[in-house]
C-alpha positions in Angstrom: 102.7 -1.2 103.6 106.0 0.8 102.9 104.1 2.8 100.7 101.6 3.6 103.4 104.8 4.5 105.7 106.2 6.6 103.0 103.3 8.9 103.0 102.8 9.4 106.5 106.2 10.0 107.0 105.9 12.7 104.3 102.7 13.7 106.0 104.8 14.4 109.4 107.6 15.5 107.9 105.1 18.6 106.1 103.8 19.3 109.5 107.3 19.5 111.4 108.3 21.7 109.0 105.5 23.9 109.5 105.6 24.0 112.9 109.3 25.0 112.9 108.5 27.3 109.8 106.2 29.1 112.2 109.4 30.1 114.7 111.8 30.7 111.8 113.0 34.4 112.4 111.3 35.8 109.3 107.8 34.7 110.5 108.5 36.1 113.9 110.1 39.3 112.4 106.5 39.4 110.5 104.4 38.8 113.5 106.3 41.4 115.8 105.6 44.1 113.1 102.0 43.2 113.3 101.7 43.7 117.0 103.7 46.7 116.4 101.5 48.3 114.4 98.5 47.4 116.8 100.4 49.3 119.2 100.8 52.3 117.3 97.5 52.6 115.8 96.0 52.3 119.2 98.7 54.9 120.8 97.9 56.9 118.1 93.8 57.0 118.6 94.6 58.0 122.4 97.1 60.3 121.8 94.3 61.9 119.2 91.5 61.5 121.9 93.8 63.6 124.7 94.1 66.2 122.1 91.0 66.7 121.3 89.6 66.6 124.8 92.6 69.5 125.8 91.5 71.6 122.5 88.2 71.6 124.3 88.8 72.5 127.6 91.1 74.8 125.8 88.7 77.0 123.4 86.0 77.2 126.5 84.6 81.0 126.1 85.4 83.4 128.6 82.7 84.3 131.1 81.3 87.6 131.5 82.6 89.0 128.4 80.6 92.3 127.3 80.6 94.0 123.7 80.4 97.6 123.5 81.0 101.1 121.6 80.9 104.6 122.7 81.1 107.4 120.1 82.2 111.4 120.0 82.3 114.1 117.5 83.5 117.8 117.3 83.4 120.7 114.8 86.2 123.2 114.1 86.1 125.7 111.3 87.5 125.2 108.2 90.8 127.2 108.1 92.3 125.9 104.7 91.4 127.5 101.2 92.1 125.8 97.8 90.8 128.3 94.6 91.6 127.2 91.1 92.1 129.2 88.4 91.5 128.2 84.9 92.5 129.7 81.5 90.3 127.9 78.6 91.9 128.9 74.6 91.0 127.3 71.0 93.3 127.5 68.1 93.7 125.8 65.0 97.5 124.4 65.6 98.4 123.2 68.6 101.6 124.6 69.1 100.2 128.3 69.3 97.7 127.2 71.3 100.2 125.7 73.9 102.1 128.9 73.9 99.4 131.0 74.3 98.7 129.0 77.8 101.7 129.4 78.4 101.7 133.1 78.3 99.0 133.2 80.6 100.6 131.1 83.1 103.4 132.9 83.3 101.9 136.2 83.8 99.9 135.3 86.5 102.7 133.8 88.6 104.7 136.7 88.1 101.7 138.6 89.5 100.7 136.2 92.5 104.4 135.8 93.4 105.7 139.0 95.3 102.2 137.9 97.9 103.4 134.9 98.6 103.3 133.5 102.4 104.1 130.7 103.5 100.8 129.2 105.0 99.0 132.1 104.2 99.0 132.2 100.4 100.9 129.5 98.5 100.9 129.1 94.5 101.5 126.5 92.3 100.8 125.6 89.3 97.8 122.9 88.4 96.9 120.9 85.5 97.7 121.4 82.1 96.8 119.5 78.7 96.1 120.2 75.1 93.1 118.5 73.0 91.8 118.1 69.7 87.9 119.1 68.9 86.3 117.1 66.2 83.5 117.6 63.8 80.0 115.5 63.2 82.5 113.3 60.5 85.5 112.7 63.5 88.2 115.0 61.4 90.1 117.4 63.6 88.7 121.0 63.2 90.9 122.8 65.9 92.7 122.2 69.4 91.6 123.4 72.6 93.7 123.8 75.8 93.5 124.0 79.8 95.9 125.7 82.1 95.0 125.5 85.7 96.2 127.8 88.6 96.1 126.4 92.5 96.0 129.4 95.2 95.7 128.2 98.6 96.3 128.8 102.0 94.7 130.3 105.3 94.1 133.9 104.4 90.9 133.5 102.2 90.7 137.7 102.4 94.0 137.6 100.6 93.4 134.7 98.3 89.9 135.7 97.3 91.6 139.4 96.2 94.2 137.5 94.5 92.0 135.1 92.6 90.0 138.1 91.3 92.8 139.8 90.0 94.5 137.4 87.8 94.3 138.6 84.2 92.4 136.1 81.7 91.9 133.2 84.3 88.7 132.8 86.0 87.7 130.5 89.2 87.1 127.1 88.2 86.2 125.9 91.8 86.9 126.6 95.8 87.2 124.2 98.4 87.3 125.0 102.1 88.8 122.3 104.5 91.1 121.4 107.3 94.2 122.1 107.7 96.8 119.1 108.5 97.5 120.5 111.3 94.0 121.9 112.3 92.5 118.1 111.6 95.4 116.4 113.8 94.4 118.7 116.7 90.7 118.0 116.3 91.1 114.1 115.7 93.1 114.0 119.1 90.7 115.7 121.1 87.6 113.9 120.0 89.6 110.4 120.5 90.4 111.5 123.8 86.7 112.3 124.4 85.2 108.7 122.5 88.0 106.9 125.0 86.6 108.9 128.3 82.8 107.7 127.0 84.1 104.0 126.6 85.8 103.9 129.9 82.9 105.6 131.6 80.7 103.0 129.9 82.4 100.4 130.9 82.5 101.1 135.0 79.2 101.9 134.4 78.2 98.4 133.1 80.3 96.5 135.9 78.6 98.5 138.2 75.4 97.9 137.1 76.2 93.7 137.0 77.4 93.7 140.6 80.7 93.7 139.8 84.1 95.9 140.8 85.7 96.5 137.6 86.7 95.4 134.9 89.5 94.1 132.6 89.8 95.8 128.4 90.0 92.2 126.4 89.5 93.9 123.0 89.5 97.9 121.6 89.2 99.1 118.0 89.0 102.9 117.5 87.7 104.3 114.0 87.4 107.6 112.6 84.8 109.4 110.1 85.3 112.7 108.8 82.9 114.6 106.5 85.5 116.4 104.1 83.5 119.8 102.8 81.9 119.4 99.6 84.0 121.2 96.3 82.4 124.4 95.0 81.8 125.1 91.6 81.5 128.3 90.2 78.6 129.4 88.4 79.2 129.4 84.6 79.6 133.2 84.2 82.6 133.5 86.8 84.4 131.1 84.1 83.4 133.3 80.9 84.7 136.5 82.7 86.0 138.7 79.8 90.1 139.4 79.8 89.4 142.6 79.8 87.4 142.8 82.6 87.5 145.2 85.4 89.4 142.5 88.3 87.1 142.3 91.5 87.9 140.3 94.6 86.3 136.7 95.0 83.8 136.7 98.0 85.0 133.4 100.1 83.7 132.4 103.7 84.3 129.1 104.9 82.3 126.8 107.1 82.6 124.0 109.7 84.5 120.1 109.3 83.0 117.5 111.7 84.9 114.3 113.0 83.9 111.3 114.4 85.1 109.1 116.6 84.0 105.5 117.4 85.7 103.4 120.3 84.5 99.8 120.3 85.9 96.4 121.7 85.0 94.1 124.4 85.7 94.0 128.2 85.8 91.1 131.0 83.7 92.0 134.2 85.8 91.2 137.4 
């Protein structure tokens, strides 16, 4: 019998202890934390929810939003003239062959130079480089050099005279183009002209959907040229004899053409 008592007083005394054990502060400390973290996992979902249902009502696509392009072009005459001149020598050392070019050079600036203009006929010197030529067995047999000569400007009369008369250099190529300030004039007036075609196009296409006007959401403007195309010279022009009588170069230039493209988007209002 006071066994009996001793157990079950052992038995109660495990389950007070467990009750009080389950409002010691550590266990309530634990389950606070746990309803904490309810809290904030479920705060966080809405909070996540909210955002994503403002993103949407955010991102919604404008109405009456219209895509569209309108394009110009111009030509203007080519009023720019690059001619080079090229002196081709051999030799077997490569020292005298580099002098030799030299020579040339030399001479011909002193013979361009009292015609210089500024914008009318400029010189300058071009590329310049010494190589060595090589037999069927890859040993050295000689050296062959390049001197190059750039005349260019806007009087082709004077720079096709010029280019005919330079002692042992003949015309390696000619190219007509632009001028800098010649393309700048021509790019502004055909952006002008592609930005008078979009506007026009786009009253035009309010009008046509019933609407007043419109507002410009969007606008890219791009520009194309078609740069003239080098000339060669025909093969003989560059084996024209030193001693040659000099003649003038017949030049004539032609046309450049730029393009324009306005494009974007626009909101009808």
């Amino acid at each position: 019998m006071g066994q009996l008592s001793w157990l079950g007083a052992g038995r109660l005394h495990n389950g007070v202890a467990a009750a009080i054990c389950g409002r010691c502060p550590l266990n309530l400390w634990e389950n606070n934390m746990k309803k904490l973290s309810a809290r904030r996992v479920m705060a966080l979902a809405l909070s996540g929810l909210s955002l994503g249902l403002h993103a949407q009502t955010t991102t919604a696509e404008p109405q009456q939003v219209v895509h569209l392009s309108a394009s110009a072009w111009q030509q203007a005459r080519q009023d720019w003239l690059r001619v080079v001149l090229r002196s081709t020598l051999e030799g077997s050392e490569p020292m005298a062959v580099q002098k030799q070019l030299k020579k040339v050079v030399d001479e011909a600036l002193g013979q361009l130079r009292p015609q210089l203009q500024p914008h009318q006929l400029e010189v300058h010197s071009g590329a310049f480089g010494i190589n060595p030529r090589y037999n069927d067995k890859g040993k050295i047999v000689g050296w062959q050099g390049q001197a190059d000569l750039v005349i260019e400007g806007r009087d082709f009369g004077k720079i096709g005279q010029a280019a005919g008369q330079v002692p042992r250099m003949a015309v390696e190529s000619a190219q007509f183009s632009l001028s800098r300030e010649g393309r700048q004039q021509l790019e502004a007036e055909v952006q002008s002209q592609a930005v008078q075609g979009f506007q026009q196009k786009a009253q035009q296409l309010a009008k046509d959907f019933g609407f007043a006007g419109y507002t410009l959401r969007q606008v890219t403007v791009g520009t194309v040229d078609r740069p003239a195309p080098v000339m060669p010279m025909v093969a003989t022009a560059r084996m024209v004899l030193a001693d040659a009588a000099p003649s003038p170069i017949p030049l004539e230039g032609g046309k450049d053409e730029v393009h324009i493209t306005v494009s974007g988007s626009i909101q009808l209002r």
